[in-house]
VOGU-3710 file (C-alpha; in Angstrom, 3 decimals, decimal comma):
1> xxxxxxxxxx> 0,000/0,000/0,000  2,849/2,896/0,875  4,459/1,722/-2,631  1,352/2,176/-4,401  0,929/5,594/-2,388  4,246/6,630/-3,056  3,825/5,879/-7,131  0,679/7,975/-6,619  2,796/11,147/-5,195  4,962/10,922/-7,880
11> xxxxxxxxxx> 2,910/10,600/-10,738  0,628/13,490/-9,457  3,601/15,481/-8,427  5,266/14,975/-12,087  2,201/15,597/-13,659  1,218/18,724/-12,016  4,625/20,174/-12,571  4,608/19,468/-16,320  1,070/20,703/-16,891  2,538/24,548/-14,890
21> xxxxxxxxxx> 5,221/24,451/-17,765  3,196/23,640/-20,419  -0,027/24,884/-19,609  1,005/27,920/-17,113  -2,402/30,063/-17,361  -4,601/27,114/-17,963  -3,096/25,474/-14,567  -3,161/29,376/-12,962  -6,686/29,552/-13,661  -7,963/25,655/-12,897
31> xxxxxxxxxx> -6,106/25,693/-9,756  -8,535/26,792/-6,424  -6,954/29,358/-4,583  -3,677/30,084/-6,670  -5,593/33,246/-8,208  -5,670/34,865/-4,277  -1,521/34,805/-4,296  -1,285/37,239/-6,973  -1,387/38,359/-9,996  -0,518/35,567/-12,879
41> xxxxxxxxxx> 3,178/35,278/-13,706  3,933/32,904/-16,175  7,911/32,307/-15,421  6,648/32,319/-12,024  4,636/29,313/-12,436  6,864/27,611/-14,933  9,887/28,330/-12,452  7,476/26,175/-9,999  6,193/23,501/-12,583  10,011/22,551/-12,949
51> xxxxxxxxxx> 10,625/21,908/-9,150  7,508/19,972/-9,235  8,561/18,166/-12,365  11,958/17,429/-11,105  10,765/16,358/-7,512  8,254/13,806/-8,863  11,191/12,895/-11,404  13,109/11,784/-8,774  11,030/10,154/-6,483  9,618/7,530/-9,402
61> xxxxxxxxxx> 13,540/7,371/-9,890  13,745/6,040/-6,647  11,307/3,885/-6,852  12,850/2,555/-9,798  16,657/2,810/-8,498  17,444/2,752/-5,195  20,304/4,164/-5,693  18,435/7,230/-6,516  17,836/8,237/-2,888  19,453/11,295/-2,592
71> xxxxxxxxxx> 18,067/12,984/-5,358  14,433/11,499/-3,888  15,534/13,443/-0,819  16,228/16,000/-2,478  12,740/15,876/-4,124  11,207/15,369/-0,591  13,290/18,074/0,651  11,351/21,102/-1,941  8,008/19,480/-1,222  9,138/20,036/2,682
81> xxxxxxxxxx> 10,107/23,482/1,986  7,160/24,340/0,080  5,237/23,284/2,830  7,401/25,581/5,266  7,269/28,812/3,219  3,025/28,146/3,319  3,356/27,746/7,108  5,190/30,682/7,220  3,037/33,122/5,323  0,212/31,720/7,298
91> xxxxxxxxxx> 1,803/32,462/10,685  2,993/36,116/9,370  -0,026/37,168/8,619  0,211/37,170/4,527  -2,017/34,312/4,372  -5,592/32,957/4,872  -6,271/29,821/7,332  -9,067/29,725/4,389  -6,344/29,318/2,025  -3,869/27,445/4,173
101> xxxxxxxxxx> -6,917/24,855/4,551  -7,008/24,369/0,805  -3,114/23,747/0,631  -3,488/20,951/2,712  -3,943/18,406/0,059  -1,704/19,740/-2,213  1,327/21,353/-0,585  0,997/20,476/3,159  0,789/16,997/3,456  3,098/15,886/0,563
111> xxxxxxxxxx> 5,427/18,150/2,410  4,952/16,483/5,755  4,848/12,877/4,587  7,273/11,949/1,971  10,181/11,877/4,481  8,327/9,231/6,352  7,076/7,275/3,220  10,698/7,256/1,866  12,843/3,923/3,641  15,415/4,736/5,794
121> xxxxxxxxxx> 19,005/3,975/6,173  19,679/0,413/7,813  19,570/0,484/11,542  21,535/-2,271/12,455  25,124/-3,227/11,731  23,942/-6,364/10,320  21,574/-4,422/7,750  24,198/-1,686/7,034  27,132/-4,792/6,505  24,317/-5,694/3,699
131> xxxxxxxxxx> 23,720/-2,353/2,062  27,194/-2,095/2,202  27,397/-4,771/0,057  24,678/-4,126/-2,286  26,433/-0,812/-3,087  29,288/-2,279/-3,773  27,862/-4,813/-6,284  26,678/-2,079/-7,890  29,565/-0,286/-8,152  31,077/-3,201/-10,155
141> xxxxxx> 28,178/-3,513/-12,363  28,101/-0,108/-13,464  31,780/-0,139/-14,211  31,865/-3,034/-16,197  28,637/-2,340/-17,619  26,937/-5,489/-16,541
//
């Protein structure tokens, strides 16, 4: 169920960024709520769109790869940030609880979350002695081409 969840994220995540870079008033205009941040600014959104697109890029990368972890962290790290900056604004003053409320699907939770959906480093010396290994077999199959 998490994986499914996870490949859920993504796709919606990758999705929504490449329909802001393609699509920047359409998506300005369909979106609830993104009309009461200002007015429309179409390198604005596109700027946006491509952290989206590149977040959800490399979180299905991860689920792909493994080895792709950091750059899902990475990924995880924007949507966490994102989250921030709306928590921010909200407890400055410069925005709604009305319109915090409707971020909550969209930029709130996938903030909060994706750290705890993404698998952690081993805990034990027994598991790390094994990723250890894994890495290493890797290693040699990417530099032999195998």
């Amino acid at each position: 169920m998490r994986r499914v969840l996870i490949w859920l994220f993504d796709l919606v995540l990758a999705g929504n960024g490449g329909f802001m870079l393609l699509a920047p008033r359409t998506w300005y205009e369909l979106v609830p709520g993104v009309g009461d941040t200002g007015p429309f600014n179409a390198h604005f959104v596109r700027d946006v769109g491509a952290a989206y697109l590149v977040a959800g890029a490399a979180l299905i990368a991860f689920l792909l790869d493994r080895r792709a972890r950091p750059a899902a962290l990475a990924g995880a790290a924007f949507l966490s940030l994102h989250a921030l900056v709306h928590g921010w604004d909200l407890a400055a003053g410069r925005e709604t609880l009305a319109h915090f409320a409707g971020d909550v699907p969209t930029v709130i939770l996938p903030g909060l979350i994706f750290f705890t959906l993404l698998p952690r480093r081993p805990t034990s010396e027994k598991e790390n002695d094994h990723a250890e290994l894994v890495a290493a077999a890797a290693d040699r199959r990417l530099r032999t081409g195998l």
